[in-house]
One Martini backbone bead per residue (centre of mass of N, CA, C, O) as a GRO file, in nm:
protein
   79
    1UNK     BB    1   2.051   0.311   0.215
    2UNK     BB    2   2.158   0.088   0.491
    3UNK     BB    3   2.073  -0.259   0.559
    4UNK     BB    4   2.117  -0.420   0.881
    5UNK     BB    5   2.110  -0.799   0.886
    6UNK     BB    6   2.115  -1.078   1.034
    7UNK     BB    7   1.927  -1.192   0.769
    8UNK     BB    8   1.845  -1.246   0.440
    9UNK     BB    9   1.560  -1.402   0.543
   10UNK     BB   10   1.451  -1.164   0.656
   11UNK     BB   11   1.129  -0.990   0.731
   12UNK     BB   12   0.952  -0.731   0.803
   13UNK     BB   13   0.643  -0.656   0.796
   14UNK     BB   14   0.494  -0.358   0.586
   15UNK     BB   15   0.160  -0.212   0.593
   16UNK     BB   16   0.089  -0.006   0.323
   17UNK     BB   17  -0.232   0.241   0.275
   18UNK     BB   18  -0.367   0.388   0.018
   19UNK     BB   19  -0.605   0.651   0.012
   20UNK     BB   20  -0.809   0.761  -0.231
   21UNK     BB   21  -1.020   0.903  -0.462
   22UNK     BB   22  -0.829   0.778  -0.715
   23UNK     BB   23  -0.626   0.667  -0.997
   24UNK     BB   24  -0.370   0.901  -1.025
   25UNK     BB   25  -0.153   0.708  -0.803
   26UNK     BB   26  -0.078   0.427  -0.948
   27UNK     BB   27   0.201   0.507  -1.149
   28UNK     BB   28   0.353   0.566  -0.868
   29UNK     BB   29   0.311   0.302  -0.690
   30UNK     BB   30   0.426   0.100  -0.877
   31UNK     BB   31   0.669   0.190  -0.861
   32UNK     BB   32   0.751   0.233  -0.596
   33UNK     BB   33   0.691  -0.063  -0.477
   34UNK     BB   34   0.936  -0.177  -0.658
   35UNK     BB   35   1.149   0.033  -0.511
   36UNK     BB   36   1.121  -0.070  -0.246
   37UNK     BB   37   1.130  -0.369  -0.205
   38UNK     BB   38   1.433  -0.389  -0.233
   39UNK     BB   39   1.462  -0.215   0.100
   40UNK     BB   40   1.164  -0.361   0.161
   41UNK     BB   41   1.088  -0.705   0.158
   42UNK     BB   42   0.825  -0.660   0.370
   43UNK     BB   43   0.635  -0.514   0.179
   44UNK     BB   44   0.305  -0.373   0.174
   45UNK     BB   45   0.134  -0.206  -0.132
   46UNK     BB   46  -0.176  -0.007  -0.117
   47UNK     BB   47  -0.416   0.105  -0.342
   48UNK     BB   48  -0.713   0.263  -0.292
   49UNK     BB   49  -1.004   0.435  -0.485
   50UNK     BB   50  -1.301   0.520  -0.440
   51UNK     BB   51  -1.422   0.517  -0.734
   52UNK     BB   52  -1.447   0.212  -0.738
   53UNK     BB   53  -1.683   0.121  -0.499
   54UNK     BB   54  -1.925   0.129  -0.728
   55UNK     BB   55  -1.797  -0.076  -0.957
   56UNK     BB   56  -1.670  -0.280  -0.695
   57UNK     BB   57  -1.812  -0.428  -0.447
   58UNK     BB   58  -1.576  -0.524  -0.276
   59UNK     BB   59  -1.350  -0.245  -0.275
   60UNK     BB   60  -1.405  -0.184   0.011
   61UNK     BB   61  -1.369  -0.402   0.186
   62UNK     BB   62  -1.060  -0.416   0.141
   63UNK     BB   63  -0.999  -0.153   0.220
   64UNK     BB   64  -1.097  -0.207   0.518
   65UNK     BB   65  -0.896  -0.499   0.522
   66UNK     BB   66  -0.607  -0.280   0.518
   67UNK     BB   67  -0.672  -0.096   0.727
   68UNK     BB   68  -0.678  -0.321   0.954
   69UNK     BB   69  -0.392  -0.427   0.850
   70UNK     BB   70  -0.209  -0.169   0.929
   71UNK     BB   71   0.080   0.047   0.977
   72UNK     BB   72  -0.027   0.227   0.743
   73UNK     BB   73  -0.166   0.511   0.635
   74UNK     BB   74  -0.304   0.696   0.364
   75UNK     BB   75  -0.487   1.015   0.316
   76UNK     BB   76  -0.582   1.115   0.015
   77UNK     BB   77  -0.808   1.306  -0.168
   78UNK     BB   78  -1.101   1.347   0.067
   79UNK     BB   79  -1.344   1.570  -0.062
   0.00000   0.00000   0.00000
């Protein structure tokens, strides 16, 4: 895929959020976060994972103020 920019020093921010039960999609998530970057420079990928909110005081609220920054948002194995 070939991206047609006016301006190389432009990108436009996009916020995508994955939210799962665990971290085991975290070594899937930074290959891809590395990968995407270069296709989209203004990407910012973020994953949180429920497993964590218990051992980690604030990791609910960023991830709750994550979600409320996103573009995208992505709720995978939340049973």
């Amino acid at each position: 895929m070939t991206l047609n920019r006016t301006s190389h020093g432009e990108s436009t921010p996009v916020n995508v959020v994955i939210v799962t039960m665990d971290t085991h999609l975290s070594s899937a998530v930074d290959r891809a976060r590395v990968s995407l970057k270069q296709q989209i420079p203004g990407l910012n990928l973020t994953l949180h994972a429920a497993s964590e909110w218990s051992a980690k005081a604030d990791s609910l609220e960023h991830c709750l103020e994550d979600i409320a920054k996103g573009d995208i948002v992505i709720a995978t194995m939340l049973f």
